[in-house]
N, C-alpha and C positions, 0 to 999 in steps of 0.2 A: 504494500500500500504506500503511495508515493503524493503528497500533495501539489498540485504544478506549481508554476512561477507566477509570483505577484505581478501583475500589471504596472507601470510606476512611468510618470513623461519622458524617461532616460533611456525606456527601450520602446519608443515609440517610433525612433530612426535608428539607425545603424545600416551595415554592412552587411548584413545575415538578418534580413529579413525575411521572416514564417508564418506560412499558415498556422493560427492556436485555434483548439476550441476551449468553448466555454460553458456555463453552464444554458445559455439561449440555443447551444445544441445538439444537447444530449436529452433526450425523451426517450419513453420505457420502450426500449429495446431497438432504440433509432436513431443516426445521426442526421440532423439535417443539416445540410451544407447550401445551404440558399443563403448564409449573410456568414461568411468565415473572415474574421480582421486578421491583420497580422501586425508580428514584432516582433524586435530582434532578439535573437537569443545569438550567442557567441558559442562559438563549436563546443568549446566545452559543455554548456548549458545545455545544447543537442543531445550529448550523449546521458543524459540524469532524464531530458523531458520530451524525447522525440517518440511519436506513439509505433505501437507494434502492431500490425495486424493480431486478433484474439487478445488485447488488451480491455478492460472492464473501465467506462467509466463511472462515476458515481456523483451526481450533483452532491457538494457538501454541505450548501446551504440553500434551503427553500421552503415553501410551507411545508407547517409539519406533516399534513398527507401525502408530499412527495419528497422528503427530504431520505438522499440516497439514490432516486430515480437511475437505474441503470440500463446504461447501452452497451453492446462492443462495439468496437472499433474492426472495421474490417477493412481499411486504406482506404476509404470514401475520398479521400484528400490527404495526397500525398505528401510525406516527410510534414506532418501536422505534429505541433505541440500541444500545451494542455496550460492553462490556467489552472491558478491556484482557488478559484470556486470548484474545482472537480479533484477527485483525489483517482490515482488510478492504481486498479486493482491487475497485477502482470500473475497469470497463473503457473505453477512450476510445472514442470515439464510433464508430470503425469498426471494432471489436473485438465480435463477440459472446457476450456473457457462458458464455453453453451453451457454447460451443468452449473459452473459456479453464478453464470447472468440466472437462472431459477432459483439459484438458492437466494440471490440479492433482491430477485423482484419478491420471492416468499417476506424476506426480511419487509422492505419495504409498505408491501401491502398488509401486511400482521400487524404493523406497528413497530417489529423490534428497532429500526432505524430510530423512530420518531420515539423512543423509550431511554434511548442511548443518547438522544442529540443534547447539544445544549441550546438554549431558548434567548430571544432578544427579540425585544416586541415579539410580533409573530411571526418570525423566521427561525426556524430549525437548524442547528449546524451541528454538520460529525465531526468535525474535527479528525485529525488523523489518530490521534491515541487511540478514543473508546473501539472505534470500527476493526482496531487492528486486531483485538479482542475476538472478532466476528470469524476473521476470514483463513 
């Protein structure tokens, strides 16, 4: 479980400019790539947040009936990074990803997400500790 990169005016240009997603798109079980921004991330920052095909995203903050909402990643948008509103879930080698996105949308829709989240106004956030508990 890996939380992405903060947003911040400093990587709003650069050199190494990238497709990220965020949490506007990732939906249960869906990436949508109709409004994808980018910024830069520097090669090394590549290697910590560039997505994999069969990677899990997870919105980390949203109402609490979707907080966690999860998609894969299946290269929709290529050499894409990942904001830090989304935490991403890399499954090990004899995990497969499609079984672990059912056990997250189970989580999700049960409530365990929104039991675990922490609260502000009313937005839901997992935060990377509690969730890492989960997976």
């Amino acid at each position: 479980m890996t939380l992405g990169r903060q947003r911040s005016p400093k990587h709003e240009r650069g050199k190494h400019m990238r497709p990220y997603l965020r949490v506007a798109n990732v939906y249960e079980d869906r990436i949508d790539t109709s409004d994808v921004l980018r910024m830069n991330f520097e090669p090394e920052e590549v290697a910590i947040y560039e997505l994999r095909d069969g990677d899990i995203l997870l919105n980390e903050g949203q109402s609490p009936e979707l907080v966690g909402r999860p998609a894969i990643y299946r290269g929709e948008v290529p050499g894409a990074c990942f904001q830090n509103t989304l935490i991403r879930f890399r499954a090990y080698e004899h995990v497969d990803p499609n079984y672990a996105l059912l056990v997250f949308r189970h989580y999700m829709h049960s409530g365990v997400f929104k039991s675990i989240a922490r609260w502000s106004t009313n937005i839901a956030h997992l935060g990377s500790g509690p969730i890492k508990l989960l997976a």
